[in-house]
VEXLUM-704378 format. One record per residue (C-alpha): residue in three letters; x, y, z. Coordinates in steps of 0.2 Angstrom, whole numbers, plus 2048, in hexadecimal, padded with zeros to 3 digits. Example, Ala and Ser with C-alpha at 12.3 -4.5 7.8 and 13.67 -1.06 7.14 Angstrom:
<sites>
+------+------+-------+-----+
! code ! east ! north !  up !
+------+------+-------+-----+
!  ALA !  83E !   7EA ! 827 !
!  SER !  844 !   7FB ! 824 !
+------+------+-------+-----+
</sites>
This chain:
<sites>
+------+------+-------+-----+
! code ! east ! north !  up !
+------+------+-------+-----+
!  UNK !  C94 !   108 ! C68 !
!  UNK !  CA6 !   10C ! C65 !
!  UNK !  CA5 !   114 ! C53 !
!  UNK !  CB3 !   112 ! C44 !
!  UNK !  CBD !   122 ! C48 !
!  UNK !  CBF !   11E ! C59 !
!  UNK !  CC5 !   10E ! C58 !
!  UNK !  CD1 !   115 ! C4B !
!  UNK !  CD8 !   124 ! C55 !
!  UNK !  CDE !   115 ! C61 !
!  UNK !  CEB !   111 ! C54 !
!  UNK !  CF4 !   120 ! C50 !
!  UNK !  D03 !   12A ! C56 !
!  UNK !  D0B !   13B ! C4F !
!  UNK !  D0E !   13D ! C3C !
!  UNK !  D1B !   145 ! C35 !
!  UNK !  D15 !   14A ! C22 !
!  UNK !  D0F !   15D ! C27 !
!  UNK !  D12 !   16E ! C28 !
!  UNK !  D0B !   179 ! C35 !
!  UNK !  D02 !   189 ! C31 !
!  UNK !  CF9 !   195 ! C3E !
!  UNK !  CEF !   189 ! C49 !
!  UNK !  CEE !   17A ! C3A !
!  UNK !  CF8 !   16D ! C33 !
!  UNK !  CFC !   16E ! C22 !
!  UNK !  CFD !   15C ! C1B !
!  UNK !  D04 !   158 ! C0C !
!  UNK !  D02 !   143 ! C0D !
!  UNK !  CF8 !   144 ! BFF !
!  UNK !  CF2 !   152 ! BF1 !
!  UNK !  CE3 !   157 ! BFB !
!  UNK !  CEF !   161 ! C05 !
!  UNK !  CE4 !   164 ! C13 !
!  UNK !  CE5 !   172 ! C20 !
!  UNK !  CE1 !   168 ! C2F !
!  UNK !  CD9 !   174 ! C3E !
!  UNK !  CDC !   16E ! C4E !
!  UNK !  CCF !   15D ! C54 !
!  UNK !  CCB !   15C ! C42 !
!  UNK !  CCF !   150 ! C35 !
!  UNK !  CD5 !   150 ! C22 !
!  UNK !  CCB !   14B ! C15 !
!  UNK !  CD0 !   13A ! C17 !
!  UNK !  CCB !   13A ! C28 !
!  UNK !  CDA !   12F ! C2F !
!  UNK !  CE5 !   13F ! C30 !
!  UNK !  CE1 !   149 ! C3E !
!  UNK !  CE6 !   15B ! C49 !
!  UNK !  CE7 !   154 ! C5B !
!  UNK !  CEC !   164 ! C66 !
!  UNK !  CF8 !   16B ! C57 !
!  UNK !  CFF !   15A ! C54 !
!  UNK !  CFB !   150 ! C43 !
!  UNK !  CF7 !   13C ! C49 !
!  UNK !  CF6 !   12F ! C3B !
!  UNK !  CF2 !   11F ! C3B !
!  UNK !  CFE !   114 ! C42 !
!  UNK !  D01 !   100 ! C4A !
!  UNK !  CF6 !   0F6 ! C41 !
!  UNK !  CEE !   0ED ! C31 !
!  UNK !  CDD !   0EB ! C2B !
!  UNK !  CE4 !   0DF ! C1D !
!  UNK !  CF5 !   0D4 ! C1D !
!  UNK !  CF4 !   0C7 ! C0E !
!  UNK !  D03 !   0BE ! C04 !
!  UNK !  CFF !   0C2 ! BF1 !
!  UNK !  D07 !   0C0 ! BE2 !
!  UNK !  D0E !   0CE ! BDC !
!  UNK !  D06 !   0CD ! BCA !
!  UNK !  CF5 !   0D0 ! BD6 !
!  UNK !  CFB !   0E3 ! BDA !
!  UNK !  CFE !   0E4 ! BC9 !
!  UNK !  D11 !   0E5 ! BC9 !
!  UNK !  D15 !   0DD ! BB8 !
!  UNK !  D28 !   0E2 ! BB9 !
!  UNK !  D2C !   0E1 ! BC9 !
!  UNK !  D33 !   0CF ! BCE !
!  UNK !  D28 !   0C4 ! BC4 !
!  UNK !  D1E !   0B7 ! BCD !
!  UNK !  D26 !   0BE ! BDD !
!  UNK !  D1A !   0BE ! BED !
!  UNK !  D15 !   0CD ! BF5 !
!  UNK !  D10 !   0D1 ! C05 !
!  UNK !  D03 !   0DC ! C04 !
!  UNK !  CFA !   0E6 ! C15 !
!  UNK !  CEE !   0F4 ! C16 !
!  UNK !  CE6 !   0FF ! C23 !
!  UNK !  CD5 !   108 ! C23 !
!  UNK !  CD0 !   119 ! C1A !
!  UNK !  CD2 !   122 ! C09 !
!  UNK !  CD4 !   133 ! C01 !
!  UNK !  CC8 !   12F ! BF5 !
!  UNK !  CB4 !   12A ! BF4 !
!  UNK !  CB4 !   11E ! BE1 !
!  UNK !  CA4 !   118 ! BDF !
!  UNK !  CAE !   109 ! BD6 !
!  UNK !  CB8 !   108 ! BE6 !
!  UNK !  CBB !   0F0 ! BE6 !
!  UNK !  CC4 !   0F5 ! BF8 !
!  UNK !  CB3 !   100 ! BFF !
!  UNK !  CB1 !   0F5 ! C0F !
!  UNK !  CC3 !   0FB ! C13 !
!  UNK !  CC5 !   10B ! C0B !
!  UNK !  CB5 !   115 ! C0F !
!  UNK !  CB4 !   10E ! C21 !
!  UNK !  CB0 !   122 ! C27 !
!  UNK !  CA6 !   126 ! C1A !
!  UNK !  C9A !   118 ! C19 !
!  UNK !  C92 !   112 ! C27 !
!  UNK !  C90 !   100 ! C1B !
!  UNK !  CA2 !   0FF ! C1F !
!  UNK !  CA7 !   103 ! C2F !
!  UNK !  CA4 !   0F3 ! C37 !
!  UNK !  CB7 !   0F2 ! C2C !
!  UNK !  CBF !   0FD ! C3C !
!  UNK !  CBA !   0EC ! C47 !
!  UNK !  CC7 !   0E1 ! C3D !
!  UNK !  CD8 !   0E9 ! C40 !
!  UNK !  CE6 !   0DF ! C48 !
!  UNK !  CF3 !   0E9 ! C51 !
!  UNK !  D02 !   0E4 ! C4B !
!  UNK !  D17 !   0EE ! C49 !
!  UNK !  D1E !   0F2 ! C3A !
!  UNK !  D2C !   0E4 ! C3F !
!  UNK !  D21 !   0D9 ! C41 !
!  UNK !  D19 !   0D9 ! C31 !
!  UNK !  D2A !   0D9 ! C2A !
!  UNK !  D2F !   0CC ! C31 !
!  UNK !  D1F !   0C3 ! C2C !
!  UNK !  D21 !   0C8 ! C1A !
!  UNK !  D33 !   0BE ! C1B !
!  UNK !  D2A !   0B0 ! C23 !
!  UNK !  D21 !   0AF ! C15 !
!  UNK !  D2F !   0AF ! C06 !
!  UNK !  D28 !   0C0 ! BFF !
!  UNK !  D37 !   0CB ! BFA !
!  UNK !  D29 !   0DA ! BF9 !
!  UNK !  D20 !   0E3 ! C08 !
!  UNK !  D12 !   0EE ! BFD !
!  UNK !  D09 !   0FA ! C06 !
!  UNK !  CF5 !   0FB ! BFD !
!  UNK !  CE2 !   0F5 ! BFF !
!  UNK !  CDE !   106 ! C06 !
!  UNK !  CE7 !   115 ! C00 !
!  UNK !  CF9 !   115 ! C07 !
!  UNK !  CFD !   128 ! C05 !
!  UNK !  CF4 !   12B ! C13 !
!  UNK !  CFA !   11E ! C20 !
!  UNK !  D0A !   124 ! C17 !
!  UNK !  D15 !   126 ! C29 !
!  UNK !  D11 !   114 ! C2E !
!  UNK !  D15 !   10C ! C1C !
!  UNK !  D25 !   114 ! C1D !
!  UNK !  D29 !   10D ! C2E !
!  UNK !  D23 !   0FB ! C27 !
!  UNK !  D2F !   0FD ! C18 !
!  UNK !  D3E !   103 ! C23 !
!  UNK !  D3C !   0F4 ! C2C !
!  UNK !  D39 !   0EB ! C1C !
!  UNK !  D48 !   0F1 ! C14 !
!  UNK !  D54 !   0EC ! C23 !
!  UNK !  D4F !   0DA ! C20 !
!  UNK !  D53 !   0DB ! C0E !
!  UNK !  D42 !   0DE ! C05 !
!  UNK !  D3C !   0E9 ! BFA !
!  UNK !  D2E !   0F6 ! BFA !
!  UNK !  D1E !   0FC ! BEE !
!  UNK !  D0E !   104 ! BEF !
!  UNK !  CFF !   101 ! BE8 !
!  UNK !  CF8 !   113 ! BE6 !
!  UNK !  CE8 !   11E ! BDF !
!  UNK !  CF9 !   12B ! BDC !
!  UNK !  CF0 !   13B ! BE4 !
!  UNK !  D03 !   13D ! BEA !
!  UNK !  D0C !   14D ! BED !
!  UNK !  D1D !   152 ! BE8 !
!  UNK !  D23 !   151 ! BFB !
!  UNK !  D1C !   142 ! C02 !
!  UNK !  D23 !   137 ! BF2 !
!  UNK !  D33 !   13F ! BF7 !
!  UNK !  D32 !   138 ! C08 !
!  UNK !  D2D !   127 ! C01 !
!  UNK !  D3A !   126 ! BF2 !
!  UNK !  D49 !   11E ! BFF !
!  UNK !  D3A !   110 ! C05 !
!  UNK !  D33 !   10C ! BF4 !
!  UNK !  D37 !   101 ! BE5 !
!  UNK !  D2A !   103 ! BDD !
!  UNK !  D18 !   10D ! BDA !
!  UNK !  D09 !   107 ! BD3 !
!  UNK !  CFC !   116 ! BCF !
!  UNK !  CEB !   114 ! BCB !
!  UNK !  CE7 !   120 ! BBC !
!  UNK !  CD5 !   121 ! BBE !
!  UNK !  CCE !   12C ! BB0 !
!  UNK !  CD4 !   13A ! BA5 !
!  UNK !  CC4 !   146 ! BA8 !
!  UNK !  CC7 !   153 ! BB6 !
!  UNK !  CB5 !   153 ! BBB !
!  UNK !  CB5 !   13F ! BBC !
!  UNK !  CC2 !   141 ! BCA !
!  UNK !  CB9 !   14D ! BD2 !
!  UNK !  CAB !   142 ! BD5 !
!  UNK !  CB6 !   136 ! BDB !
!  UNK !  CBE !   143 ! BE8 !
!  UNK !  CCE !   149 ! BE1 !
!  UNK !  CD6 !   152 ! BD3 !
!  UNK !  CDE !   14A ! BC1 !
!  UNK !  CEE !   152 ! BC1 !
!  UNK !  CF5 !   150 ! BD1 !
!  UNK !  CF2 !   13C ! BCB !
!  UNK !  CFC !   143 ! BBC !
!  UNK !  D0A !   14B ! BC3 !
!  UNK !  D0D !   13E ! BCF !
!  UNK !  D12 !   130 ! BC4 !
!  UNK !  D1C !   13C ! BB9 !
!  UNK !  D25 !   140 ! BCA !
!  UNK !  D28 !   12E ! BD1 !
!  UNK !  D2E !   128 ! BBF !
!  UNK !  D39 !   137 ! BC0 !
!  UNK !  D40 !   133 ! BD4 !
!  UNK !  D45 !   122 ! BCC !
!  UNK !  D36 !   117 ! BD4 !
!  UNK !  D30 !   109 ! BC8 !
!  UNK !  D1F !   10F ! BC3 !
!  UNK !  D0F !   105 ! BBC !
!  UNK !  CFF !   10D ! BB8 !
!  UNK !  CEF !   102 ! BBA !
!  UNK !  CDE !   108 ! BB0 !
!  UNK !  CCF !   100 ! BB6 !
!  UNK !  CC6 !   101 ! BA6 !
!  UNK !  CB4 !   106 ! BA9 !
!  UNK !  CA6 !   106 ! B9C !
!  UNK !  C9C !   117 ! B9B !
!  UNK !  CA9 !   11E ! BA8 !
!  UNK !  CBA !   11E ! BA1 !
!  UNK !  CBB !   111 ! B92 !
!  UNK !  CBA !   11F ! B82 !
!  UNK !  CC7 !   11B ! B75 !
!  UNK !  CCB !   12D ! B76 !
!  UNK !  CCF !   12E ! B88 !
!  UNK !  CD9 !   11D ! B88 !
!  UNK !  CE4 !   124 ! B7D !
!  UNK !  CE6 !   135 ! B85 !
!  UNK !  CEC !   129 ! B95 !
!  UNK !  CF6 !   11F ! B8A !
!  UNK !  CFD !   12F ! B84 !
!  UNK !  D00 !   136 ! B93 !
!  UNK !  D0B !   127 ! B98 !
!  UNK !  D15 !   129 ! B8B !
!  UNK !  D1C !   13A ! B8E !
!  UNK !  D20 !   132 ! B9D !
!  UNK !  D29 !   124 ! B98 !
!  UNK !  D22 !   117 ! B8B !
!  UNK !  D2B !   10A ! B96 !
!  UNK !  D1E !   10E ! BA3 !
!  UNK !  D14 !   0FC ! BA4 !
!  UNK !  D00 !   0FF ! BA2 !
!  UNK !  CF3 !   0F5 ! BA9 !
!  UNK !  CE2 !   0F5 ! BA3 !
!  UNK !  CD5 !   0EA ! BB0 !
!  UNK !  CC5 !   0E7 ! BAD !
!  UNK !  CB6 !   0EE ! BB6 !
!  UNK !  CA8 !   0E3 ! BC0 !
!  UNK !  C9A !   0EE ! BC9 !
!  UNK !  C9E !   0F0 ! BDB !
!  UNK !  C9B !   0FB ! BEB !
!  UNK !  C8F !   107 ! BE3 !
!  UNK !  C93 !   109 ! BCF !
!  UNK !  C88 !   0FA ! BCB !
!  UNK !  C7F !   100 ! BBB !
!  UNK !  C8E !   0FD ! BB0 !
!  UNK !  C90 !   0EE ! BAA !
!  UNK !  CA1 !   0E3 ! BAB !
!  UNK !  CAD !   0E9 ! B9F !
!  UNK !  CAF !   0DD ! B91 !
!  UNK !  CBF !   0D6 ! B8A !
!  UNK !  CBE !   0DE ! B78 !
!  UNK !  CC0 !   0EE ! B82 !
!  UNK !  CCF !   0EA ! B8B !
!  UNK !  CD7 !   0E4 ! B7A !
!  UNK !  CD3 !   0F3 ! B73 !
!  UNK !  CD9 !   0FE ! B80 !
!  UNK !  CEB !   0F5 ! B80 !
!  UNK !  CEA !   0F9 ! B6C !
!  UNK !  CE9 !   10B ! B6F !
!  UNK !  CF7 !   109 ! B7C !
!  UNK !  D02 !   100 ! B70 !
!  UNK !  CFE !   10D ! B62 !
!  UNK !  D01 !   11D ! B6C !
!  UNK !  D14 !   115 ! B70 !
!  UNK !  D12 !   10A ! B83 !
!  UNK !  D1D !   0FD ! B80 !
!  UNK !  D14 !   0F3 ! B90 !
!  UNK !  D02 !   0F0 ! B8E !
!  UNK !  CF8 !   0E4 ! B99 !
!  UNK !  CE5 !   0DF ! B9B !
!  UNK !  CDF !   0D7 ! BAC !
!  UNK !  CD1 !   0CF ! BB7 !
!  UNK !  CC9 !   0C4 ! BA8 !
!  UNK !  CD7 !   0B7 ! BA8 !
!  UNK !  CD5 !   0AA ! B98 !
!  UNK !  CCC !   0B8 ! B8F !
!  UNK !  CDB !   0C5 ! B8B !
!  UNK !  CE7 !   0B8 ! B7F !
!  UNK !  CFA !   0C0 ! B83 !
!  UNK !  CF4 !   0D1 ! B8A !
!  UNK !  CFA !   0C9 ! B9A !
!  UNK !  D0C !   0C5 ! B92 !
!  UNK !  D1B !   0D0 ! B94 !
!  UNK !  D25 !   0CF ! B81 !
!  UNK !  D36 !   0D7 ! B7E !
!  UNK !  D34 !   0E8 ! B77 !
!  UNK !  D44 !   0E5 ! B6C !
!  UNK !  D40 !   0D3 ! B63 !
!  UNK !  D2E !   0D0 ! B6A !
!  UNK !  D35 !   0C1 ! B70 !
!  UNK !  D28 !   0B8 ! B7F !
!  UNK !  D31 !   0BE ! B91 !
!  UNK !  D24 !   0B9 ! B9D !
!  UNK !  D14 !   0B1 ! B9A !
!  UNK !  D06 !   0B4 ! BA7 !
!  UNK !  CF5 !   0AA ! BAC !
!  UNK !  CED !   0B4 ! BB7 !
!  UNK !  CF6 !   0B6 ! BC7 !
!  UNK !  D04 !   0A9 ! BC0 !
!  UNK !  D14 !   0A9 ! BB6 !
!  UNK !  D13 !   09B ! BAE !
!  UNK !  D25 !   0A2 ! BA5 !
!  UNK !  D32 !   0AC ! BA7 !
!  UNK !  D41 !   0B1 ! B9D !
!  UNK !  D48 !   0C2 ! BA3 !
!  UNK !  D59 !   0C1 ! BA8 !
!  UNK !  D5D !   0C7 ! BBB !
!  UNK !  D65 !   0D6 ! BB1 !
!  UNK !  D53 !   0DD ! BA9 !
!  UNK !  D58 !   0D4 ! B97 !
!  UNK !  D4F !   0CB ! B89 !
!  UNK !  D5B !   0BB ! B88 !
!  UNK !  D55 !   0BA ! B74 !
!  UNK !  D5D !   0CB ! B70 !
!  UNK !  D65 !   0D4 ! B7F !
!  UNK !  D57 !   0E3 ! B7E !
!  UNK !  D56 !   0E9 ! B8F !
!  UNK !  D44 !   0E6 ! B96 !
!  UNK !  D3F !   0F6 ! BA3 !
!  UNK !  D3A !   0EE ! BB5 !
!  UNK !  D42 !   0E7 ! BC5 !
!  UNK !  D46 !   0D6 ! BC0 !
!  UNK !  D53 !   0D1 ! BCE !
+------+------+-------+-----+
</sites>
């Protein structure tokens, strides 16, 4: 029986994001920052030191889907534009919570290495050229955790971006200072998954809380437009005290920085909790509001949320876009980021 990592290391070629030191690779794709000893693998087990050269996953997708780009969640990034969305196989982290598992934890869990079996070869042209095919203005690198297939999402948006598109990622953030400088001249946009504000919470989850931090204080700061999502979990994360030290934390980043509260169902193997309710969400896009975010939004319980899916002007409150769901049902941003009511500028990419 061919296992998971072997039908993987088929699909991989020489990386770029790395250092060398004595006989290891230092690789700085993502915070973990591994020092990769030669025929070993980094913690996110896609990365590895083939005879002192760093191979990383390259030449196919696990995932390919057209989506609309509210479903990311972009919110300010071309409204009601579509998306086309790929993915490979492997993450950096081990969430419990994890609605991607069968994809991301392929070589941690054996439940989910059949996964490695469903990949489609495929070259960064073509999937550019199928994203045109398509009528989606976005290529948007996510499903698994991008930073680590970070060489091969960069060859997919330069391919992207000679046929007119833009570029995003849909990220959990355990970035470092270096690779989002490699990424800045491919990406539009970033979209970072702010998963708790409790240091030992991430560390069950197999990272560190302020690299996750620092990284969306540092893309906001390369010019990237930034949205943070919060997938609002009750017993886990969903205290009024740390949902409004996140909210707070945002907005010494930039109050223009739209966040996304989703709710929780039980999944993978954090079933105990129960589905996060509606009041919670509204309560959470309070504290938002309070601590200074001018762009809250609540998710995933569609017709139960009232205007927390709606994007108003921060100047006159006028309505800008209304939202169903995955829908614009309207939209009234001008192609120059304005509210046509008053002339505020609204923060996004509108055009």
């Amino acid at each position: 029986m061919i296992s998971a990592a072997n039908i993987l290391d088929a699909y991989t070629r020489p990386g770029r994001l790395y250092r060398r030191r004595g006989e290891g690779l230092d690789c700085y794709a993502c915070a973990h920052r591994c020092h990769i000893r030669p025929g070993r693998s980094g913690a996110c087990k896609v990365r590895s030191n083939r005879d002192g050269e760093l191979y990383v996953p390259w030449g196919y997708v696990s995932a390919a889907h057209v989506d609309p780009v509210e479903k990311k969640p972009f919110f300010h990034l071309l409204p009601g534009a579509r998306a086309f969305t790929f993915g490979m196989l492997g993450c950096n982290f081990h969430c419990s919570f994890c609605q991607n598992w069968d994809t991301s934890q392929v070589l941690r869990d054996e439940a989910a290495s059949g996964s490695a079996g469903y990949i489609q070869p495929v070259t960064p042209q073509q999937l550019a050229d199928l994203a045109v095919r398509y009528g989606a203005p976005l290529l948007v690198s996510s499903y698994n955790e991008p930073l680590i297939t970070a060489e091969w999402a960069m060859d997919v948006f330069a391919a992207g971006q000679e046929r007119g598109l833009r570029c995003a990622m849909v990220s959990n953030g355990y970035a470092t200072p270096e690779v989002l400088a490699e990424l800045k001249p491919y990406l539009t946009a970033y979209k970072v998954d702010l998963k708790t504000l409790q240091p030992a919470h991430y560390r069950e989850l197999g990272g560190r809380l302020q690299p996750v931090l620092d990284s969306i204080r540092a893309a906001h700061e390369l010019g990237l437009w930034v949205e943070v999502v919060t997938l609002v979990i009750p017993g886990f994360n969903d205290s009024l005290e740390e949902l409004a030290g996140m909210a707070e934390f945002l907005v010494s980043v930039s109050p223009d920085i739209p966040w996304h509260l989703t709710a929780f169902h039980p999944d993978y193997r954090m079933t105990d909790p129960p589905p996060t309710p509606a009041a919670a969400l509204q309560k959470g896009a309070q504290i938002g509001r309070k601590a200074g975010l001018r762009f809250v939004y609540a998710g995933n319980l569609p017709g139960q949320l009232g205007k927390l899916e709606d994007t108003r002007c921060p100047g006159c409150g006028a309505l800008l876009v209304r939202r169903r769901g995955f829908r614009i049902v309207e939209r009234r941003v001008t192609p120059q980021g304005a509210c046509p009511d008053c002339g505020a500028a609204v923060p996004g990419v509108w055009a």
